[in-house]
Structures are given as C-alpha cells and as structure tokens.
C-alpha positions in Angstrom: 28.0 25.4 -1.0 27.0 27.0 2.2 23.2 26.6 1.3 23.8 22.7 0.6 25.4 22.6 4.3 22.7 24.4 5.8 20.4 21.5 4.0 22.7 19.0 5.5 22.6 20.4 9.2 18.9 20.2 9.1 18.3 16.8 9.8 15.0 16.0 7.9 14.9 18.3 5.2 18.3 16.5 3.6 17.1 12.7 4.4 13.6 13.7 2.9 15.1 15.4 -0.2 17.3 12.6 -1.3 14.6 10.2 -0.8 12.2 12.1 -3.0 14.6 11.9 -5.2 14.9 8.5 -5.6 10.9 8.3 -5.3 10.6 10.5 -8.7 13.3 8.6 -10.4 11.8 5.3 -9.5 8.5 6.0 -10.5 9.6 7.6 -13.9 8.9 4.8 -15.8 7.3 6.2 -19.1 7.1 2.3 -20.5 4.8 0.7 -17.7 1.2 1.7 -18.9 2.4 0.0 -22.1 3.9 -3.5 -21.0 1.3 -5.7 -22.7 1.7 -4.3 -25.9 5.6 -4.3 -26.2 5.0 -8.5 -24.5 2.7 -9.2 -27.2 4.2 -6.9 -30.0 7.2 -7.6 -32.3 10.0 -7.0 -29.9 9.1 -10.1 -27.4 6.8 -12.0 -29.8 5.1 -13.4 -27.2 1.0 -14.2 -27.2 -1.8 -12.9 -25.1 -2.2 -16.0 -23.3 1.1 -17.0 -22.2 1.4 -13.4 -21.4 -1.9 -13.7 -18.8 -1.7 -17.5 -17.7 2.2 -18.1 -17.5 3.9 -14.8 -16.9 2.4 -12.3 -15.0 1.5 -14.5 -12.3 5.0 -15.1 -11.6 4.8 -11.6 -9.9 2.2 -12.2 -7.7 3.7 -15.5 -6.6 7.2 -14.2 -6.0 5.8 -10.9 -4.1 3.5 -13.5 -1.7 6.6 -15.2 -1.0 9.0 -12.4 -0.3 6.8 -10.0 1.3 7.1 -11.4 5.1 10.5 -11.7 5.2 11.8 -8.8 3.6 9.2 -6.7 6.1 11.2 -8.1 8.9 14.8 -8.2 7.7 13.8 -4.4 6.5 13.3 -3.1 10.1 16.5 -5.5 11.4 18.8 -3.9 8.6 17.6 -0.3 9.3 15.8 0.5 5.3 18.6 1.8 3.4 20.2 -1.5 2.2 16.4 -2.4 1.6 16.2 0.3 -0.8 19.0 0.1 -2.5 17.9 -3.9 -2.8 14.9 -2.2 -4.6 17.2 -0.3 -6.8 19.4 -2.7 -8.1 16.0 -5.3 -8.7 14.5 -2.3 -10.6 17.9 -2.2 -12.9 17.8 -6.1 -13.2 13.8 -5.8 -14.4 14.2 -3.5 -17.0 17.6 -5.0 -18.4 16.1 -8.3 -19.0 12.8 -6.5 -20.4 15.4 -5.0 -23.2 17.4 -7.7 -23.8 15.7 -11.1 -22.6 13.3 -13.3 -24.8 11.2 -15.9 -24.0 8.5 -16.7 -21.5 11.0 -18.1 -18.8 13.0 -14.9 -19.1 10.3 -13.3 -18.8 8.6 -15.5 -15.7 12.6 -14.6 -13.9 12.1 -11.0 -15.3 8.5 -10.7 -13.2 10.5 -12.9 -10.0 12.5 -9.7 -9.9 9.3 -7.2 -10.0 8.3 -9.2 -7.1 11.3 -8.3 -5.5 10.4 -4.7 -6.0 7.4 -4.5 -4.9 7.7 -6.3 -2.1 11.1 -3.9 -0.6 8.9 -1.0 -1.3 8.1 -1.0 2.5 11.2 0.6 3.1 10.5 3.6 0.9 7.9 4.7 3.5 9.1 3.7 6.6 12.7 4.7 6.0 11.3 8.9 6.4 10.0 7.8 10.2 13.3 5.9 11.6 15.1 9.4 10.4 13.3 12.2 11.1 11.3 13.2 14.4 8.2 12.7 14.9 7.2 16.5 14.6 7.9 16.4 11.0 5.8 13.1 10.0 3.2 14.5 8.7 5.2 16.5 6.2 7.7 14.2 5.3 4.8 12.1 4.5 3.0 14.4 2.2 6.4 15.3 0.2 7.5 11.4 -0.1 3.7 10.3 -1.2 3.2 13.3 -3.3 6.6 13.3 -5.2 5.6 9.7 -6.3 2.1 10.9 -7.8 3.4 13.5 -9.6 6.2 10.9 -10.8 3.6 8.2 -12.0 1.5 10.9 -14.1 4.9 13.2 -15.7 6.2 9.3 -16.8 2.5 7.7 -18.0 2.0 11.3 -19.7 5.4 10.9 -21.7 5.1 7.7 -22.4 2.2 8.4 -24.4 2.9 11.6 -26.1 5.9 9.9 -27.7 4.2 6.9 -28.7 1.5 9.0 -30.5 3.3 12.3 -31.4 7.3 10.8 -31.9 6.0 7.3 -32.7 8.6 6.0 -30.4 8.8 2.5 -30.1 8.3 1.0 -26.7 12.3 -0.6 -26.8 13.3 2.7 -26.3 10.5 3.5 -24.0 11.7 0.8 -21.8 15.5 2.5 -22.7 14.1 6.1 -21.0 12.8 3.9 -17.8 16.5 2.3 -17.5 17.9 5.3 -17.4 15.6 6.8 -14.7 16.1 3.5 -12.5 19.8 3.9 -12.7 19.6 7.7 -11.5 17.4 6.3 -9.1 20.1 3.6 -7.5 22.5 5.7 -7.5 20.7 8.2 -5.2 20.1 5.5 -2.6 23.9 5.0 -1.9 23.9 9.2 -0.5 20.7 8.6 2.3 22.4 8.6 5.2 21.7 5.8 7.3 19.5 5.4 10.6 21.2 4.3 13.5 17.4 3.4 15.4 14.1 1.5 13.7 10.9 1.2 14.6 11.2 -2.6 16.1 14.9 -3.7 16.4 17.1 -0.4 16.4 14.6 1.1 19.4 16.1 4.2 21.4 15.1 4.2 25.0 16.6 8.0 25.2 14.5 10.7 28.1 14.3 12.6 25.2 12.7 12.9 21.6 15.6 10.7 19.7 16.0 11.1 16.3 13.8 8.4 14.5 11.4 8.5 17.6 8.2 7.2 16.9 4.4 7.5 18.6 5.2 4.9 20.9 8.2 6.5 22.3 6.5 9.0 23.3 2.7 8.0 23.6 1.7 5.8 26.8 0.2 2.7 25.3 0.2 -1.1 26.6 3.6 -1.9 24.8 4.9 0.9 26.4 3.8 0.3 30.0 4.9 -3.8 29.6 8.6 -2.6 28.5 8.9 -0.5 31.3 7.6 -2.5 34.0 10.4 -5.1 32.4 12.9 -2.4 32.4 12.1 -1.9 36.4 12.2 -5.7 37.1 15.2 -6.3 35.3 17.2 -3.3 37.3 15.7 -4.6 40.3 17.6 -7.8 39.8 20.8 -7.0 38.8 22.5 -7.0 42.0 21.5 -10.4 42.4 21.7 -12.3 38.4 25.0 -11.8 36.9 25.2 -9.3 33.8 25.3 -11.9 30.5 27.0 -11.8 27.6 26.0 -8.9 24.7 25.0 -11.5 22.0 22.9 -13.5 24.5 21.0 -9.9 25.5 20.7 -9.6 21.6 19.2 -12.7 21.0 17.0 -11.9 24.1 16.2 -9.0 22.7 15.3 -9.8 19.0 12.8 -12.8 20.7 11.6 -10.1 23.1 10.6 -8.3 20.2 8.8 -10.9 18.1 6.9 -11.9 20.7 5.7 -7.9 21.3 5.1 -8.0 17.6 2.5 -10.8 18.4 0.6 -9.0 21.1 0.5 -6.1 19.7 -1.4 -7.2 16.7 -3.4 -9.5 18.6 -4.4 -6.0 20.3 -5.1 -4.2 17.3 -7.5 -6.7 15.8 -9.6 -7.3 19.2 -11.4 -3.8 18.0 -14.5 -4.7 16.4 -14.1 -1.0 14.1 -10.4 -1.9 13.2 -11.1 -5.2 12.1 -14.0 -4.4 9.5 -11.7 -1.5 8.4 -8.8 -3.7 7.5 -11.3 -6.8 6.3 -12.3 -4.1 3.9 -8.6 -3.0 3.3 -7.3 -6.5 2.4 -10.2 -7.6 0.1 -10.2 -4.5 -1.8 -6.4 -4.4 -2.2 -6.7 -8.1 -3.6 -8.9 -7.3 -6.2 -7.5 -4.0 -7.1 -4.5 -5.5 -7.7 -5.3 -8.3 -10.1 -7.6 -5.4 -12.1 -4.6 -3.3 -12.3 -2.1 -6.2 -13.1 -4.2 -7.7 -16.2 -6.4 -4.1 -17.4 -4.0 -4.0 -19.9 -4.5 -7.2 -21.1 -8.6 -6.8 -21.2 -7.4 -3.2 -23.3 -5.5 -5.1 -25.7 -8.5 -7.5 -26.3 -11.4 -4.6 -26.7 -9.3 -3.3 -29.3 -6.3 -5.4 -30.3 -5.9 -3.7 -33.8 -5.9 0.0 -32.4 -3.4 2.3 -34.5 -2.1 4.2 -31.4 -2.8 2.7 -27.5 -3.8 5.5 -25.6 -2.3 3.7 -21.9 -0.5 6.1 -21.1 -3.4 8.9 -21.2 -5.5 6.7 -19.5 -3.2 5.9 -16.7 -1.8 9.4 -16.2 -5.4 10.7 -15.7 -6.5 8.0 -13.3 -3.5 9.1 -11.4 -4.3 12.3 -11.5 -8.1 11.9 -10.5 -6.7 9.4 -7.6 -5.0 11.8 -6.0 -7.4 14.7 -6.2 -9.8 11.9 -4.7 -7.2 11.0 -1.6 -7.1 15.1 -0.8 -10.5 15.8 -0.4 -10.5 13.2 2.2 -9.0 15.3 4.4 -11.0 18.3 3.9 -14.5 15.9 4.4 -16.0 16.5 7.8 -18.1 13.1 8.2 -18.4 10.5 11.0 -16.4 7.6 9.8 -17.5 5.2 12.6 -21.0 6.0 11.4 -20.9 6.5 7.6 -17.5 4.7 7.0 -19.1 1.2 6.6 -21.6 2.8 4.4 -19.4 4.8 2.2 -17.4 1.4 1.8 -20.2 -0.5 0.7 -21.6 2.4 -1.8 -18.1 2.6 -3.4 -17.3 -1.0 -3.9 -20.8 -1.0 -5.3 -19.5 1.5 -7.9 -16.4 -0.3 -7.9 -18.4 -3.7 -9.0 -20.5 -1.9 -11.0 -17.1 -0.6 -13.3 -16.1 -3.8 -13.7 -19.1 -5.3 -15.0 -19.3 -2.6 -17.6 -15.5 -3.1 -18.5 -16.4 -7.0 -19.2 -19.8 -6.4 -21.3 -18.8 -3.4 -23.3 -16.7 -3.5 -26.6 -16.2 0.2 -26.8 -12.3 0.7 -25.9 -13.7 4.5 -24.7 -16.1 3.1 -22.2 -13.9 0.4 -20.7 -11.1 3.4 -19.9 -13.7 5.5 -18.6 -14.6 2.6 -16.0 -11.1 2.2 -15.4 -11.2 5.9 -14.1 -14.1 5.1 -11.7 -13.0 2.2 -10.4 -8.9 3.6 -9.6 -10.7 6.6 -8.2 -13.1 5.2 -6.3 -10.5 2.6 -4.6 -7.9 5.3 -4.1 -10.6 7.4 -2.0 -11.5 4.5 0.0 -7.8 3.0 1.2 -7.1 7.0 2.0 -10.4 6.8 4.2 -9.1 3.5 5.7 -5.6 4.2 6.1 -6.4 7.1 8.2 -9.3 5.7 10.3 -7.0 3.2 11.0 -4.0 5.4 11.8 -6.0 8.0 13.6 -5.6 5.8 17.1 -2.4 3.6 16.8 0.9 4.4 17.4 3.1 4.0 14.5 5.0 1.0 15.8 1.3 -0.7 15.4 0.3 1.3 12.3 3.2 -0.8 10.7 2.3 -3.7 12.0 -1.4 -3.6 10.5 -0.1 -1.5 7.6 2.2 -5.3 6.7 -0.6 -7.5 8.1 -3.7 -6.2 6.0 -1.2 -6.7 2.9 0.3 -9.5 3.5 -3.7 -11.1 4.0 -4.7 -8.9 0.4 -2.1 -10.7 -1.3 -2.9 -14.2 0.3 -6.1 -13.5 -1.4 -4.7 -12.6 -4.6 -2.7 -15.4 -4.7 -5.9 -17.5 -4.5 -7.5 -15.9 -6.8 -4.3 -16.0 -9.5 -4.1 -19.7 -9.2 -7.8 -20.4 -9.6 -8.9 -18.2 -12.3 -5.8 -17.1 -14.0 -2.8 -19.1 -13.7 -2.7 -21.9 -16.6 -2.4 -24.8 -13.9 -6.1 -23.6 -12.7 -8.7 -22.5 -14.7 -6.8 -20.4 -17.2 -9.7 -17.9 -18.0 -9.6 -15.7 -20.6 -9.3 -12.2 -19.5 -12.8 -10.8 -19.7 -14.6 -13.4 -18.2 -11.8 -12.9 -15.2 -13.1 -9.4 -15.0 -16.7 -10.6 -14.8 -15.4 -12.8 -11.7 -13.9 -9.4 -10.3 -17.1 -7.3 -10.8 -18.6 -10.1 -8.4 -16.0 -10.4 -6.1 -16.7 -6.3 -5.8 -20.6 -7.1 -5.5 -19.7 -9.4 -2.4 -17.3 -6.7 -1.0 -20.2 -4.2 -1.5 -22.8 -6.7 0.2 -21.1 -7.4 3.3 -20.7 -3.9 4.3 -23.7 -2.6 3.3 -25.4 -5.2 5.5 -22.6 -4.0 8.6 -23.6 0.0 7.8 -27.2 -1.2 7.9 -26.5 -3.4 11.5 -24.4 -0.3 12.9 -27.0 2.3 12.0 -29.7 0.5 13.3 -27.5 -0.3 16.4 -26.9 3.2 17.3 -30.4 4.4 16.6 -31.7 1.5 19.1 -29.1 3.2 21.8 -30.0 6.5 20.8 -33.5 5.7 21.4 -33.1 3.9 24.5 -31.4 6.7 26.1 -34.5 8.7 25.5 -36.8 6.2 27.3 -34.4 6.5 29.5 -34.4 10.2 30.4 -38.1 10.7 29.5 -38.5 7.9 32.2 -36.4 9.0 34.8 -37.8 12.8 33.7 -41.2 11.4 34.8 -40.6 10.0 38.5 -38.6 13.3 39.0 -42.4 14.9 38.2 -44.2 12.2 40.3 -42.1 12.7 43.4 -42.6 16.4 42.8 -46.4 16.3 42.9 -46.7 14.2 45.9 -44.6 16.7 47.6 
C-alpha cells in the first residue's frame, strides 16, 4: 500500500504506468494479422473482392473524415475522454467482428476502426500535457516501446495457436475482446490534465505541470503572446474587463489563428518541407500496403493449410523496432545524407513491392514484406526526429497532424481510384504493382534533391576556397611590394 502511494505522489511515473497499461492491452490483439482470412473464411462468408473493393475502404474513408476534428476537439477536451472514446470504439469493433454478418456490418464495423485510429492522437500526446518536460523523453520511450512489444507478444500468439492449438480465429477475435475491455477500463483511472498543449495553456513563472518546449523555449509564438500579454495590461485601466465566456471565445479564436502561423512558419523551411513531403507520401503508401498485404497473402497462396500472418507480422515488428533504435546510435549528417538515405530506401522500398507483385512464392512475398516494414520504419524514425530536433512541441504537433492529415488525403485518392469498387476496382496484385511505382516516384524525387543538395554544397564548399586562396594571394602581393 505504501509503495502504490509512493507511485502516486510521483507525478509521471503513475500517469505513465496506467497509460502503458492501456497501450499493451490495446495493442494485444492476437486476431489482427489474421483478419482476411477469418472475412473470407467460414465464419463471415464473405469473398475476396467485396472484402478489398467494398469493405476495407470504409476505414480509410471514415479515418479522412474524422481525423481533423477529433485532433482538435482532443486538445480542447484535455486527451483522456479521447482515449477512453478510443476504448469504447475498440470494444464496439471487435463485438460486431464476433457477432455481425454481412458486408454493411462489416463496412459500419471498419466506420468504427476509423474511429480508432483516428483518436489514437491522444495516446501520445496525453504523456506531454501530464508530465514535465524533463521526463519527455522517457515517458516517450516507455509509452512507444510498451506498444512494440504489445504488437509482437499478440501477432506471436496469435499464430502459435492457430498452428500449434488450431484455434479458430472466432475465438482469436474472443482473446482480443477481452484485452480491449481490460484496456477501457484502465482509461477511466488516468488522472486527468488540468493544462494542454493549445487550449488548456498555463502561463505559470514556473515549469507547470504539462509544460511544454514552448513554455519554456523563446520562439516567435512565444514573443507574439507576450507582447499581447503587455499590450493588453497596458490597457486595462482604460477598456473595461469583459465577460469570462467572451475572453473564452477570444481566446479559443486567438488560438486558431496561432495555430495558422505557426504552421505557415514551419513549412517556410526549405529542409522541413522535403522532410514532411517525404513523410506524407511514404505514410500513404505504407498504409494501403499494410491495409491490403493480407489480401495479396491470401491470393499467393489461398489454399495454404496453416497462414503463417502472425509470424510474419511479429517479426516485421520486431526488425522495425531494432531498425528505429539504431537511429539513434547513427552519427551521420542528416541535412547532407538524409535526402539521400530517403531516396535509397524508398528505392528498396519500390523494389519490395515489385517483387511482392511478380513472385508466386508465399516465402518470398513475406520476406519483401520484412524489407519494406523495415525499411519504412527506419525512415519515419529518421524523419520524425529531424523534424523534431528544432521545433517546440506545440509545433511538433502541429506538423506531427498536418503531414498525416496530407498522407491520408493521398490515400484516400489512391483508395477511390485504384481500389474502391466505384473506381477502378483492381485486383490486388496489380494494386501492388501501382504501389511499387508510386515507391519508384518517391525514390526519384529525392534522389534527384540529394543529387541538387550535394552538388549545391560542394559548389559553396568550393567557392569558399577561391575565395580564401584568392584573398590568400593579394595578402602575398601586398607583402612583396612592401
């Protein structure tokens, strides 16, 4: 009792346990890797193709439309209800994954996976509104990690009793229930912030809880609500004080229209926009690869005896995370070799996907599955930090929402046109010989911006010399007529 106390007093270490609590749970989900087959299996009945062109792009649809508006009503409601919202969507998924049939049950079942995935903002920006800014970095590491190891321990299950219990994938999806209800219930004990990073701001002298970077950082945002701060006290002897819910409203449009200049800011840097360019068109693509792999697995080998998912998946996991930490122990020049290692990668990336589409070896196409989840996974690690390194987190957020918010604009496009039965309808491996190209293009545009970059700083570099060697030189002349 007086060790759980202790926990309590500290004020980051009990916020950060409960929520990596309810980041295991909610990632436990042993049935995922193996959602195609238990569509298109006995239990749902469904087919392969109203399965690809009429369900699953339901999610990307309903995660497009939600995404904005659940970023901001996040920050205004202060994350908790947020992710309890996320709980109780989770609970509504699975339930009518068990016990719904048909493809519009299915098509409302994906509405609420859009909901999901779309309040899972408020799984990572709850830790900063509650915890000072000393302990980011771990808090981080501990609320990231705990969902890795969550996403391999479930995809590992989930496949050793498919293969070794021959379990059937209803009571897979049972196992993920239950984890999802542990899961909501552990949302209703995280104690609730009383400051966020946009609407809830504390103006304290000191380090509130919840401060962020621009608290305590000097920046333009910073300076501008200060010098507003100094105008407004200057003027209160003369305009009368007005009401609270007028300063509220004031307040709330104050902060939309900062919102606005700050990200107006943060894309007038040439090396932050190609970063996030990068970031968006990659996450696009990644995601419709991950959303309809297991379709292309089920079409390589559609009368496999056991499905071998759930390997598959835990070990990309697995190799995506060892990828993400040796980031941080890589001592490069990003601004130099960044554009570079983005176009080499999403060469690899490209070159995965074509082999995915032209083999019929179900071996080779989960081997090229690895590369490609690795490779992406080092890459938005590399990004996310380059683009971090110089931003407060106020603006991290806001380019953090914006990049994904443009990656699934550009998902959405590509759902409609090559997936979605109102568009093309493509089966699924010639979609995945469209995404090897899209990857091509990705690779193409930055290998021609690591070429422009490198050749720009070697024309400095080399100007600079002239430079000195011809100053160097009337230094000597003037010393010889001496």
């Amino acid at each position: 009792m007086d060790c759980w106390k202790e926990v309590q007093s500290k004020s980051w270490i009990y916020p950060t346990l409960v929520l990596c609590i309810y980041g295991f749970f909610s990632m436990m989900r042993p049935s995922e890797p193996f959602l195609t087959p238990y569509l298109v299996g006995p239990d749902k009945n469904l087919t392969i193709e109203e399965a690809t062109n009429k369900i699953f792009p339901v999610w990307t649809y309903s995660y497009l439309v939600l995404l904005f508006p659940v970023f901001l009503i996040t920050d205004y409601v202060r994350y908790k209800p947020i992710i309890t919202l996320q709980g109780f969507s989770f609970i509504i998924t699975w339930l009518m994954l068990l016990f719904a049939k048909g493809v519009l049950a299915m098509q409302i079942m994906e509405f609420f996976y859009g909901m999901v995935t779309a309040t899972e903002v408020a799984y990572y920006a709850y830790i900063y509104s509650i915890v000072s800014a000393d302990h980011y970095q771990k808090v981080t590491s501990y609320c990231r990690s705990i969902t890795l190891v969550a996403s391999t321990v479930a995809a590992a299950l989930g496949q050793l009793l498919v293969s070794l219990a021959n379990l059937s994938y209803f009571y897979l999806n049972a196992i993920s229930l239950a984890s999802l209800s542990v899961a909501f219930l552990s949302s209703f004990f995280l104690p609730m912030p009383k400051s966020s990073m946009f609407f809830h701001k504390k103006h304290s002298p000191g380090t509130p809880q919840g401060a962020t970077d621009q608290d305590t950082m000097p920046n333009v945002s910073s300076i501008k609500q200060l010098s507003c701060q100094e105008d407004k006290a200057a003027r209160k002897s003369v305009i009368p004080s007005t009401s609270p819910e007028c300063q509220s409203d004031k307040h709330q449009h104050h902060m939309l229209v900062q919102l606005c200049k700050d990200l107006k800011e943060c894309y007038c840097t040439k090396n932050l926009l190609f970063w996030s360019l990068w970031w968006a068109l990659a996450t696009a693509g990644y995601n419709q690869v991950v959303n309809y792999v297991q379709v292309l697995w089920n079409d390589k080998a559609p009368s496999q005896s056991y499905v071998y998912n759930g390997a598959v998946e835990a070990v990309a996991t697995f190799l995506s995370s060892v990828s993400s930490m040796a980031v941080g122990y890589v001592t490069i020049n990003w601004d130099l070799a960044g554009e570079l290692a983005l176009g080499t990668f999403s060469a690899v990336d490209a070159g995965s996907l074509f082999l995915m589409h032209f083999t019929a070896n179900i071996w080779a196409c989960y081997a090229s599955y690895l590369v490609f989840k690795s490779c992406y996974m080092l890459l938005i690690t590399i990004a996310m930090f380059q683009i971090a390194v110089n931003l407060s987190m106020e603006r991290y957020a806001l380019m953090f929402g914006l990049n994904n918010f443009v990656a699934l604009v550009i998902q959405t496009i590509l759902t409609v046109v090559i997936v979605d039965s109102g568009g093309l309808g493509l089966k699924v491996d010639i979609q995945f010989l469209i995404y090897g190209g899209y990857f091509a293009i990705i690779a193409g545009i930055f290998f021609i911006r690591s070429i422009y970059t490198i050749a720009s700083i070697q024309c400095k570099k080399e100007t600079q010399n002239f430079s000195s060697e011809h100053q160097n030189n009337k230094e000597q002349a003037s010393e010889t007529r001496l």
